[in-house]
N, C-alpha and C positions, 0 to 999 in steps of 0.2 A: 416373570415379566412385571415390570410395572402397570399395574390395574389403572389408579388414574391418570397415568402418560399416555395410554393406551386406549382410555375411554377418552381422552379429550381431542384424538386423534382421531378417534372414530366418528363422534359427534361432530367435529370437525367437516370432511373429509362426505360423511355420509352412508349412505347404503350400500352403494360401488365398493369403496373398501374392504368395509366390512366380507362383504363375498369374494371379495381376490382373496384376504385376508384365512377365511376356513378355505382356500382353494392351497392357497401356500404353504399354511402352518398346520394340516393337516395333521403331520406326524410330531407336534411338539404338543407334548401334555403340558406345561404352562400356560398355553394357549387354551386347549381341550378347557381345560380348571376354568379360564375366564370366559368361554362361548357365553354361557346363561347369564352372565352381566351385563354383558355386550349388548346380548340382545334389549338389553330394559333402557337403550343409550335412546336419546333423543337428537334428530338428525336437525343441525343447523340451515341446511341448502341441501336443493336437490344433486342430481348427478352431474357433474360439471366435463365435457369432453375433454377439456383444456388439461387437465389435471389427472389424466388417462396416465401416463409414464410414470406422473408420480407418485401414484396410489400402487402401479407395480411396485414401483422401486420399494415403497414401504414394505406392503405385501410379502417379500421376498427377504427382507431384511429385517423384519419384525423380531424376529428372536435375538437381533445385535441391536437393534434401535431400543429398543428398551428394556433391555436387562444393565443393569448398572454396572457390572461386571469390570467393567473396563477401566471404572474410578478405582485405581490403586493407590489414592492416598486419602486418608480423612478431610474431610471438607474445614475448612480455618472458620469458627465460630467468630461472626460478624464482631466487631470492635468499632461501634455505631460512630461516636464522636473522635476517639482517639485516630482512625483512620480516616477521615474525613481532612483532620486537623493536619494531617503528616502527609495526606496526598501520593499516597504511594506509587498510583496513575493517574492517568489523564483522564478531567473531569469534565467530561464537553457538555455544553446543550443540549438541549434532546434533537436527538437525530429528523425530526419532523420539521426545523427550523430551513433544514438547508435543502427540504424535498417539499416540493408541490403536491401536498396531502391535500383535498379538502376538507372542510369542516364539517359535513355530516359523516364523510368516511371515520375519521379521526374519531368521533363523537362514538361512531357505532363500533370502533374498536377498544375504545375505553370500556365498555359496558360489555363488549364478549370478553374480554382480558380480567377483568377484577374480580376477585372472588374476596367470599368470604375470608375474614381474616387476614387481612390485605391492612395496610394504613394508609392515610391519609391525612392531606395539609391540608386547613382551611381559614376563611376569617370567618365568624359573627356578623352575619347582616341584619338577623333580627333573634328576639326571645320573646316568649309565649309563655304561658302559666305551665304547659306538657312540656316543653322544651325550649329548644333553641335550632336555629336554622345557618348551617355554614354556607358561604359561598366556595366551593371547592378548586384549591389551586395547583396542588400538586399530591402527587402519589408521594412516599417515602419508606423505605424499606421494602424487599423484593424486587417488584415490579415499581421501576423509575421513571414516572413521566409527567412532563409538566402540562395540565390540565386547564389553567386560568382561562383560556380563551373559550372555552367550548361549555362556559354559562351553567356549569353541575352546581345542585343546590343537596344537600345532605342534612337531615333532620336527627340532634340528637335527641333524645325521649327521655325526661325527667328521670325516667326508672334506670337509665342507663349512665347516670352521672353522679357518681360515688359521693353520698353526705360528706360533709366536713363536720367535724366537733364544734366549730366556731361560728355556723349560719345551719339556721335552722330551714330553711329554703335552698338547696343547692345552686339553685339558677341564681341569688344575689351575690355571688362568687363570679361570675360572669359578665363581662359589658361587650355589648357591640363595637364590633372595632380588635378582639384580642385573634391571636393566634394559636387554634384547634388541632391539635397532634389527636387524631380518633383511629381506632380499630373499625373497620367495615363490618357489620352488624346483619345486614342484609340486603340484598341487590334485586330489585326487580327489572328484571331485564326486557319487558315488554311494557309496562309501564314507567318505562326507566325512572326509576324509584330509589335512594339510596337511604339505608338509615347505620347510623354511626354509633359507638358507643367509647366512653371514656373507662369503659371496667378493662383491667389487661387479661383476664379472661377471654375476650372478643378475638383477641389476635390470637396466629398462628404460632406454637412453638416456636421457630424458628426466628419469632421476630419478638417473643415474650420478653426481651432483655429491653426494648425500648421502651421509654416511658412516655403515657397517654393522658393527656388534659395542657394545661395552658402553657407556652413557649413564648421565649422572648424571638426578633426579629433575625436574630445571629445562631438558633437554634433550627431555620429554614434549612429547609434539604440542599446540600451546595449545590446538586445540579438544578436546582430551580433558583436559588441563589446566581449562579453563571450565567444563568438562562436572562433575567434580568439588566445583569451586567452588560451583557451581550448586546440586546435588543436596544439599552440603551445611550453606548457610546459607542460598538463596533459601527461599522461599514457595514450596512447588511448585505451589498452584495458580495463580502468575502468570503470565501471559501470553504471546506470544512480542512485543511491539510493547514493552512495558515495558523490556525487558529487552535489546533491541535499542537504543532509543534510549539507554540506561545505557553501550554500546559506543563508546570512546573512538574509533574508527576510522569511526562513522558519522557523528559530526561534521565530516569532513576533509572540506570544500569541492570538494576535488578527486577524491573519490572515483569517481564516474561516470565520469572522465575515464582512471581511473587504471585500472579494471577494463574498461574500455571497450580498453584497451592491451592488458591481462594475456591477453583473450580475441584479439586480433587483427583487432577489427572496428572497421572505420573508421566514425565519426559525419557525417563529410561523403559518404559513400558507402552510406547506409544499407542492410542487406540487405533482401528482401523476396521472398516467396514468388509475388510475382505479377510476372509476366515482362517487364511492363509498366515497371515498376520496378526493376528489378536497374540496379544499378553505373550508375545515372544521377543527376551533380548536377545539383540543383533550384536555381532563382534563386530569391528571395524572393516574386519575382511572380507564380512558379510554383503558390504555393500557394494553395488556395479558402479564404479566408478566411472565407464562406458555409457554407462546407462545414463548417469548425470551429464556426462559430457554432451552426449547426447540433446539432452532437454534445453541445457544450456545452451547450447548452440540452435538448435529451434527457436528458442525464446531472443536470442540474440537479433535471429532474423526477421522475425518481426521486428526491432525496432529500427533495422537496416532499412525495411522495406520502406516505412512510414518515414528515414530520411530521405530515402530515395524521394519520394511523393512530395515532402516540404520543400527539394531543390528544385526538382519540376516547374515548382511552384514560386521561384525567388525566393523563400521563406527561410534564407543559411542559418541562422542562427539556431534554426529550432532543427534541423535537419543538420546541425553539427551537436547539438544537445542529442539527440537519437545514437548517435555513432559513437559519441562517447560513452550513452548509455548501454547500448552493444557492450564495450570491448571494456566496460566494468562487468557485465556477465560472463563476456568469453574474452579476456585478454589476449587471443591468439585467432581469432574473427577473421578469417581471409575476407569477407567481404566487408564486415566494414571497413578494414583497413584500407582495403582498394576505395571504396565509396568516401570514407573520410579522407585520403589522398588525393582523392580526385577535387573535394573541392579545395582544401589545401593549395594544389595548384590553383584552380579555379579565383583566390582568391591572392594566390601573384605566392606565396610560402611555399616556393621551391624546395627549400632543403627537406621543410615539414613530409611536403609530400614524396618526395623523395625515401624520406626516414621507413614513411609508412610502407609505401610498393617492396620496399626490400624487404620489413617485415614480415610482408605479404606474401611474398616469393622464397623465404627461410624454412614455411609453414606448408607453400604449395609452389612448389620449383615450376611447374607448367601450368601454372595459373595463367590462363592468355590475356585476361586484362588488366593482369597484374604487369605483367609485361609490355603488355602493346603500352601502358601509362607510363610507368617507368621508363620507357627509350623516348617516348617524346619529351618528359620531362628531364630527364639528361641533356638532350637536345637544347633545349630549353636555355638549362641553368649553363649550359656551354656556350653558347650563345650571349649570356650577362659576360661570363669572363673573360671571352673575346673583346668584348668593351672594353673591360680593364685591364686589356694587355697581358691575360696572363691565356698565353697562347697554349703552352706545354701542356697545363689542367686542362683545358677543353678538347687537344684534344685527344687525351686519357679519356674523358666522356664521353665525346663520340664513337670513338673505337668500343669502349663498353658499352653503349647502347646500339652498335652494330653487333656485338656478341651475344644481344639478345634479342635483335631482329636484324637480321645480313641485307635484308632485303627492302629494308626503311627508307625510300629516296631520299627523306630528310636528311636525316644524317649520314647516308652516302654523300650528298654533294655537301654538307656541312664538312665532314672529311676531305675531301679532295680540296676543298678551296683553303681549308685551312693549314693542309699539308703543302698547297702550295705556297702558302703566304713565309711559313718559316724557311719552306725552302729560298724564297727570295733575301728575306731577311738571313739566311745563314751564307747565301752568296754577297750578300753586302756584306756583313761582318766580314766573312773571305777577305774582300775587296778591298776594307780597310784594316786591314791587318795586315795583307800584302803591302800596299802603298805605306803602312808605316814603316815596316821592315826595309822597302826600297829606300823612302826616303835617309834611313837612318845611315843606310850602308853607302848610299849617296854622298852623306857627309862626312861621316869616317873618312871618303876618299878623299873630299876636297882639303881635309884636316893633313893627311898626310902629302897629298900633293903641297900644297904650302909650307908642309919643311922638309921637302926635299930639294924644291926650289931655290930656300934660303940657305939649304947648304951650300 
């Protein structure tokens, strides 16, 4: 198990844990090994009720939550500047931008978050004979967060800023106003107290590849760099999805793939918390296709429901965005179909809604509101082509939406009057087709009478 993931969890978390924690992992010697460490943790916050389920949950799953076990690929050693420059993903503002954090919240989660060996961005606001004092603007490398507002001052100490061959005073290499790349040196977290160092000894392996002392303005962490950008030409009350998709790195095809590396977690090996599932490949035929269908269509109906509620409400447009976001999860959706058909009609798209009901009835033949919609709206569109004189089509319509309710007074007396209308109409055609044939044989007669006369 991971000792520090584990202790910072517990310090975290608190005493509670801790004792679910020897109630759980009783029979796992990993654990057993780390008890007597445990114990020397220092507890952040008392016992908190709120957080009862999820100090189970951890509790219980402690021998998968922190055993790495799971990462089955090598983790992609950071490539500081070159990936930055290439944007492989989307590089947003810090997430605090677009959430109503406060600022002592904010403050006090900077100072439980940073640890030793951490970096940091700052400027020079003042120098002293012992040192120099940064104003602190952003984190960089690891842990990413942009800082400016929340007034951190960082002291570097003479002793922690590497001579140079050419200035026999290290500090006249220095002016107020430059740009501070420093290693976090030591954190006082009760005197919130920061002191920094320019040695690369100070940082963390993992972050030993960056270089610590003075940076030009283009050398800023891009997401504090964004962050900037952002604050001062966006709309601040745009969105984070807007502005996300704006991110040239979220269009790279390969992204999933590429972060899926960064973190060290293999896709053909998927992790999973249920023990049933760890570090096992699935064949194709492994998986319940039922099972999805299933989900999908749950999920479907949720977004059915929430159209249903926006028409309720006048609101068609967003309550026909729902319906179609439906039946891109489940393209064979009885209910949205029936629900998007419905206002389809609703909105005078007879044939649309038409299109839909019969979809809808392909999929579930005694679907009843599939049908009760479908014969009114036949009715309906029977009803326009009787306007335009096209008799025969409607009433093919009507008969077919008596085939699927016999007992619709609508389209019974739509039927009956319109079987009577051709019937009158095919006694007039009669009427003048006899009358021409009379007349014609009428005049044959007169034609032969007249030479037989003149014989």
């Amino acid at each position: 198990m991971d000792r520090d993931l584990l202790r910072q969890c517990v310090t975290y978390h608190g005493e509670s844990l801790f004792n679910k924690l020897k109630c759980e992992q009783t029979e796992n010697p990993d654990f057993q090994a780390l008890v007597s460490d445990l114990c020397k943790a220092s507890y952040e916050r008392g016992d908190n009720k709120d957080s009862t389920l999820v100090e189970q949950f951890i509790a219980r799953k402690a021998d998968i939550l922190f055993c790495p076990s799971w990462k089955t690929t090598a983790v992609k050693e950071e490539e500081h500047d070159e990936e930055e420059a290439a944007e492989p993903y989307a590089v947003m503002p810090p997430l605090e931008l677009f959430m109503e954090v406060s600022y002592d919240e904010r403050r006090a989660m900077l100072y439980r978050d940073l640890e030793r060996g951490d970096i940091v961005v700052g400027r020079i606001n003042n120098i002293r004979e012992y040192g120099f004092f940064l104003t602190l603007l952003s984190t960089a490398g690891g842990l990413k967060r942009d800082i400016e507002d929340l007034d951190l001052s960082a002291l570097c100490h003479i002793r922690e800023i590497p001579s140079t061959g050419s200035h026999d005073d290290p500090l006249s290499y220095y002016q107020i106003g430059d740009f501070i790349r420093a290693g976090v040196k030591d954190i006082d977290r009760y005197q919130e107290k920061i002191t920094v160092s320019l040695h690369q000894a100070s940082v963390s392996r993992s972050l030993e590849h960056i270089k610590l002392g003075v940076i030009a303005r283009e050398e800023l962490p891009v997401h504090y760099r964004y962050r900037n950008n952002f604050t001062n030409t966006s709309d601040s009350t745009e969105t984070y999805e807007p502005i996300l998709r704006r991110c040239h790195g979220y269009h790279n095809p390969s992204v999933v793939d590429y972060l899926l590396e960064r973190v060290g977690i293999s896709d053909t090996h998927p992790p999973s918390l249920m023990r049933g599932l760890q570090s096992k490949l699935f064949q194709e035929d492994d998986f319940a296709s039922a099972i999805r269908k299933k989900q999908s269509t749950s999920w479907a109906l949720k977004c059915v429901r929430a159209g249903v509620d926006h028409f309720k409400h006048g609101r068609h447009v967003e309550a026909m965005n729902e319906y179609n976001k439906a039946l891109e999860i489940d393209t064979n959706n009885v209910e949205a179909l029936v629900a998007r058909g419905a206002l389809y009609a609703n909105k005078g798209s007879i044939m649309k809604a038409i299109s839909d009901f019969e979809l809808a009835l392909e999929s579930s033949p005694d679907h009843r509101n599939a049908k009760k919609y479908l014969c009114q709206t036949l009715v309906e569109r029977g009803k326009q082509l009787e306007e335009q004189e096209k008799l025969v089509t409607a009433e093919g319509l009507y008969r077919r939406a008596l085939s699927l309710d016999d007992t619709n007074p609508e389209a019974q007396d739509a039927l009956h009057k319109i079987t009577d209308t051709i019937q009158v109409k095919d006694n007039q055609i009669c009427y003048i087709i006899l009358a021409t044939n009379l007349a014609q044989i009428i005049k044959q007669c007169r034609i032969k009478t007249s030479a037989f006369l003149q014989v």
